[in-house]
N, C-alpha and C positions, 0 to 999 in steps of 0.2 A: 647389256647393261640391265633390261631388264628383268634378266636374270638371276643378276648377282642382286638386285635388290630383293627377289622375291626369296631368294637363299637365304642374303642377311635377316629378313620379318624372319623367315623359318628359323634362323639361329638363334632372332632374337626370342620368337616365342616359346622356343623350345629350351633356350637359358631360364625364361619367365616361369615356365612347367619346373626345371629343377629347381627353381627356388624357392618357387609354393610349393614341391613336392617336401624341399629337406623342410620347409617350415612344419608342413604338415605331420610330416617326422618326429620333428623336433612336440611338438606337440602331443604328438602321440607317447612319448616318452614323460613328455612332464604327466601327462592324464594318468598313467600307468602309476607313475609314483604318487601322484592324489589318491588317484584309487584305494592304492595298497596301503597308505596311512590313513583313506576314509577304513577300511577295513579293521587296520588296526586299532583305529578309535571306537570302532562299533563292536570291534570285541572286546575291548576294555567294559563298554558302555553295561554287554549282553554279562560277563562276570560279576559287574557290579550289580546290575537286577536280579542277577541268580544269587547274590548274598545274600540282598534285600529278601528277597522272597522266603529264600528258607530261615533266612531272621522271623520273618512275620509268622511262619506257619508253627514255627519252634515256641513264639510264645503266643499263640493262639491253642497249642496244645497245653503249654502250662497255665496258663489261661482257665481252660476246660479242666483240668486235675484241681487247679486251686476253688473253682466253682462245683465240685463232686466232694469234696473234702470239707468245704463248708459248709456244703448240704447235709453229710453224713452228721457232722459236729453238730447242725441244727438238729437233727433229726433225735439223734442221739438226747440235747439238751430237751428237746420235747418228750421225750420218753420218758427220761429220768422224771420230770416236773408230774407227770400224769400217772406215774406209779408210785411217785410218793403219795400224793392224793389218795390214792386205792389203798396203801395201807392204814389209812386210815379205818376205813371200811373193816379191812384183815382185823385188826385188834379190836374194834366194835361186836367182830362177830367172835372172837375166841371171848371178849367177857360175856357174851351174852351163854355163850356154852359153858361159863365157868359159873356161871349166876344160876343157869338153867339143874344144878345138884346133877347128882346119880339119876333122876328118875327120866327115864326115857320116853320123852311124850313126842306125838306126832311134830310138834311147835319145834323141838329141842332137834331132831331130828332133819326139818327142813333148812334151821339154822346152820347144822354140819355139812349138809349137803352144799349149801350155799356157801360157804368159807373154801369145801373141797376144789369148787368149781372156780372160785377166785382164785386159788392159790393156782391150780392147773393154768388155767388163763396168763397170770401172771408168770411161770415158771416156763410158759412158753416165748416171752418173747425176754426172758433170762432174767429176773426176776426171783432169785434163790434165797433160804432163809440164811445169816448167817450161824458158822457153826458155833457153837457154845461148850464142847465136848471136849473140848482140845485143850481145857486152861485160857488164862487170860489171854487177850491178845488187841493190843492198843490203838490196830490200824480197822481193825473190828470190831470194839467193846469201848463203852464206857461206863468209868466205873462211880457210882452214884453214892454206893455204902461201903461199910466194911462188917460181910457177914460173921461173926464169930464160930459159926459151926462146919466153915468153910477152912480145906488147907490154905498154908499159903500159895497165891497168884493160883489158886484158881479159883471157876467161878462157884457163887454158893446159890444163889437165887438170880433167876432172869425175872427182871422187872417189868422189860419189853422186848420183844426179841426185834433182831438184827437184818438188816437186808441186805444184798448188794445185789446192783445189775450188771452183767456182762465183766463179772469181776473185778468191779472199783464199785468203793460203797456209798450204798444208797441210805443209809439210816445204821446206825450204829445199834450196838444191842446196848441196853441201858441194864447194868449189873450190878449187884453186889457181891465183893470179893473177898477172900482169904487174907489175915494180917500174917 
């Protein structure tokens, strides 16, 4: 008899082992499928930061183009405003060589050398006279008189001559033209 009870504890504990075993099974099965959907959530999560990300870096680089572009635009509007100033200068010095006659004095001389050296300085950072050889022309000339010893549309006398920088104009030629 003592036997057969110590058989039954052994059956029973050994029923109690397969129970908590399939529990633990069972268990293991749900964790796997947790797992595999914590997984799947965290790669959803990891594509969705990877959008983010190359979102941000996409407009931190247009960002950066649009702050180089405004810079050049400023730079540019600074240029223009301080070369017009300077022609002032330019056509001070060409009256004082027109005032200065034919006769060639050391004075008149320093003056052309002085005008050379603006104009070089000027021509280097683009800075060019406009042409005036070509006939009229509306986007570069304007026209103040109407020369009569002048053909028509073109020009007969420059009043002032003309500039532009970097090929958009900076001061117009002040003309008079051909009827």
């Amino acid at each position: 008899m003592a036997a057969e009870q110590n058989q039954d504890a052994q059956d029973l504990e050994q029923a109690e082992q397969e129970v908590q075993t399939q529990a633990e099974n069972e268990q293991t099965e749900v964790s796997v499928e947790d797992l595999q959907a914590q997984i799947s959530g965290l790669e959803d999560s990891l594509k969705l930061e990877k959008a983010r990300t190359a979102n941000a870096v996409y407009e931190a680089q247009k960002s950066v183009e649009r702050i180089q572009r405004e810079a050049e635009k400023h730079k540019d509007t600074v240029l223009e405003k301080f070369a017009k100033q300077l022609l002032d200068s330019v056509d001070n010095l060409e009256r004082a060589i027109a005032a200065g006659g034919e006769e060639e004095t050391p004075v008149l001389e320093g003056v052309k050398l002085t005008l050379k050296s603006l104009l070089s300085t000027l021509e280097k950072f683009g800075v060019v006279e406009a042409d005036t050889a070509n006939g009229f022309n509306a986007d570069l000339h304007q026209a103040v008189g109407i020369d009569p010893n002048a053909k028509a549309n073109e020009i007969g006398t420059v009043l002032q001559k003309g500039y532009t920088l970097n090929g958009r104009l900076l001061r117009p030629a002040m003309v008079m033209v051909g009827a």
